[in-house]
N, C-alpha and C positions, 0 to 999 in steps of 0.2 A: 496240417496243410492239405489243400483239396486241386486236383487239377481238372480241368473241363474238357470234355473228351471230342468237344465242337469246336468250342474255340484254342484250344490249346493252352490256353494261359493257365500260371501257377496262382493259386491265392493263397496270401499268407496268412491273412485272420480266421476268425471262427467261422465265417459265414457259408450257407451250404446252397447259395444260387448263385450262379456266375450274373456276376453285373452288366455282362453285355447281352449274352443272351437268353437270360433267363430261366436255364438251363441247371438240371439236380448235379453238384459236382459231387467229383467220387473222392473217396480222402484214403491220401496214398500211405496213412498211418503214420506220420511224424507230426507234431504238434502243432497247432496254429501259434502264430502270438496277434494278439488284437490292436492292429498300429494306429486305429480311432482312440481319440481321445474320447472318455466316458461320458457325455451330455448330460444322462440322464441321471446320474450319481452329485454331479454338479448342482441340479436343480433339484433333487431332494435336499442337499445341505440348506441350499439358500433358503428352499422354505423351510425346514426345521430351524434355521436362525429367526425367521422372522415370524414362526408361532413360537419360540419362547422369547423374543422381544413381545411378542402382543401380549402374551401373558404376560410378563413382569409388565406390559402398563397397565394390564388390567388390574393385577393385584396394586399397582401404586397409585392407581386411580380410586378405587376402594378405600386404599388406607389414607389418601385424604378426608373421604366424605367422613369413614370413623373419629378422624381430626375434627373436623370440621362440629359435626356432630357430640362429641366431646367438650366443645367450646373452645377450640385452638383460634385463634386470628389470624388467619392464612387463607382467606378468600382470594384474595387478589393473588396470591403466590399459587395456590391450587390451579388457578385459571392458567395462569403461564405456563404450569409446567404439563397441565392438560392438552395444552397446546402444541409446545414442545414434542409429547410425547405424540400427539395426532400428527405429526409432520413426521417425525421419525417412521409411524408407520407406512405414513401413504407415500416413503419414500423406498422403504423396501418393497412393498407392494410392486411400484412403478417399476423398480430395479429384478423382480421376478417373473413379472408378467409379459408376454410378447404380443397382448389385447391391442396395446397404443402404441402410437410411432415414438420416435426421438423427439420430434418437434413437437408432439401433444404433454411428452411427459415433462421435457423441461419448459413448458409456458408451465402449464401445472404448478409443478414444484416451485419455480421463482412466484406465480402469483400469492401461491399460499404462503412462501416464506415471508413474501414483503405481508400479507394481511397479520401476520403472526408478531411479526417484527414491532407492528401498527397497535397490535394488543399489548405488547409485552410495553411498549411505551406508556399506552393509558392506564395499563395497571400497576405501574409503577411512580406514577407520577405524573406523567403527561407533561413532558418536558418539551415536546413537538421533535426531536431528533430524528423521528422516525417519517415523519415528511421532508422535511429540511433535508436527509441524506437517502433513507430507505427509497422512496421513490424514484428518486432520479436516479440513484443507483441498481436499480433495478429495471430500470429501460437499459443502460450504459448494459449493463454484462448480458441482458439477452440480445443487444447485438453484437456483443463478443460471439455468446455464443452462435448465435446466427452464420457470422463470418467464417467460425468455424468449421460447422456442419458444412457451409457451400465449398469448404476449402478439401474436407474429408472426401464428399458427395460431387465430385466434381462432374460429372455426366450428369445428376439432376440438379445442378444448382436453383434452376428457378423453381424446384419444388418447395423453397423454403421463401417466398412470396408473401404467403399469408405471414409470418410471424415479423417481416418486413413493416407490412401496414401496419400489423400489432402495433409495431412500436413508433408507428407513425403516428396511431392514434391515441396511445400513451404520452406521445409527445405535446401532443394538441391538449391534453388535460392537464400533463406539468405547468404548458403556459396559463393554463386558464386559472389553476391552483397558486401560481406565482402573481397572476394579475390582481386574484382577491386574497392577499393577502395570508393562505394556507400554507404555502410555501414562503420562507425568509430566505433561504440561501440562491440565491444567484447561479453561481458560478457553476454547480453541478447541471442545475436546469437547462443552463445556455450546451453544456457538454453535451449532455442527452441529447438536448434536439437538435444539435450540429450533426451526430452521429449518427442519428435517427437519418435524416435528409440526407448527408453525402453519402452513407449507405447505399441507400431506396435510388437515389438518383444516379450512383454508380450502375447501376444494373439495369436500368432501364435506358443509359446511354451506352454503355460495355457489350449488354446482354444484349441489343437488337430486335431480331425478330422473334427469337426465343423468349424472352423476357414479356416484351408486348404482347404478344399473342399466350402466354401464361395470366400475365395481369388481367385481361378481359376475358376468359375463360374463366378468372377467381370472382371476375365482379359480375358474370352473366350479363357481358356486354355484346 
């Protein structure tokens, strides 16, 4: 434990500068205890998780192509689980790195899940289940998530604007995928862009001048 002979305060951790003024504290010979939690012990684990998740996909990525190459019939199965396994990582990835915000990492993640979801359909059959539901299901929860963030992030709610129009303009593709015939199910589509629009239009009649004046600052108005 160290006391500062300026400011007077006691410090209980290890640390040897007082936090107000900068100041060498002198240590009165009793023990610190460290009342931070570890950060940096934290974010060694996560990446040691996620270099031996890359390794085991690299080593299962491998032992497909030996498959493969062997003469096994697991083309279309290799692809899937290549995929699978590509999403897993650039999910840890996103989950350890502080590179990208919240709202870049989960458009991210759902876009890729749904292209994934879209593969695993055609390499399986191509049953179309994966337009019919994946799509519009995936406009639906990014503005779950959406609502969410503004609900966490309440002093910047109109910083999640852009991922608003996202899925406005998501919306405008479900209709046009449902017009020609790409999309057969109904009902999720009309969800998605009921949700899409009372959204967007909730905050631009709610939100004001904050809102407005964020919108045309996004669109270089």
């Amino acid at each position: 434990m160290a006391e500062c002979k300026k400011c007077g305060v006691r410090i209980t951790d290890d640390t040897h500068i007082c936090p107000f003024c900068r100041c060498i504290l002198e240590d009165d010979g009793n023990e610190g205890v460290n009342i931070y939690p570890n950060a940096e012990n934290a974010a060694k684990i996560l990446k040691l998780v996620r270099n031996i998740v890359s390794f085991a996909s690299v080593c299962t990525i491998v032992g497909l192509c030996i498959a493969l190459y062997t003469g096994a019939d697991i083309f279309n199965w290799s692809l899937v689980i290549t995929m699978i396994l590509v999403y897993v990582n650039a999910s840890l990835y996103m989950l350890t790195t502080g590179r990208i915000g919240y709202m870049s990492k989960t458009l991210l993640l759902t876009v890729m899940a749904v292209v994934i979801l879209i593969g695993i359909d055609y390499f399986t059959g191509y049953k179309r289940w994966s337009y019919d539901y994946t799509l519009p299901s995936g406009v639906v929860v990014l503005n779950v998530i959406c609502i969410l963030l503004m609900i966490i992030n309440k002093r910047n709610w109109q910083s999640y604007i852009n991922l608003q129009i996202f899925n406005l303009l998501g919306s405008v593709i479900l209709m046009l995928l449902l017009r020609f015939g790409v999309i057969r199910e109904k009902v999720l589509v009309i969800i998605a862009v009921s949700v899409s629009v009372i959204l967007f239009s909730g905050m631009i009649i709610f939100g004001g001048r904050r809102a407005t004046d964020e919108l045309k600052r996004r669109l270089h108005i």
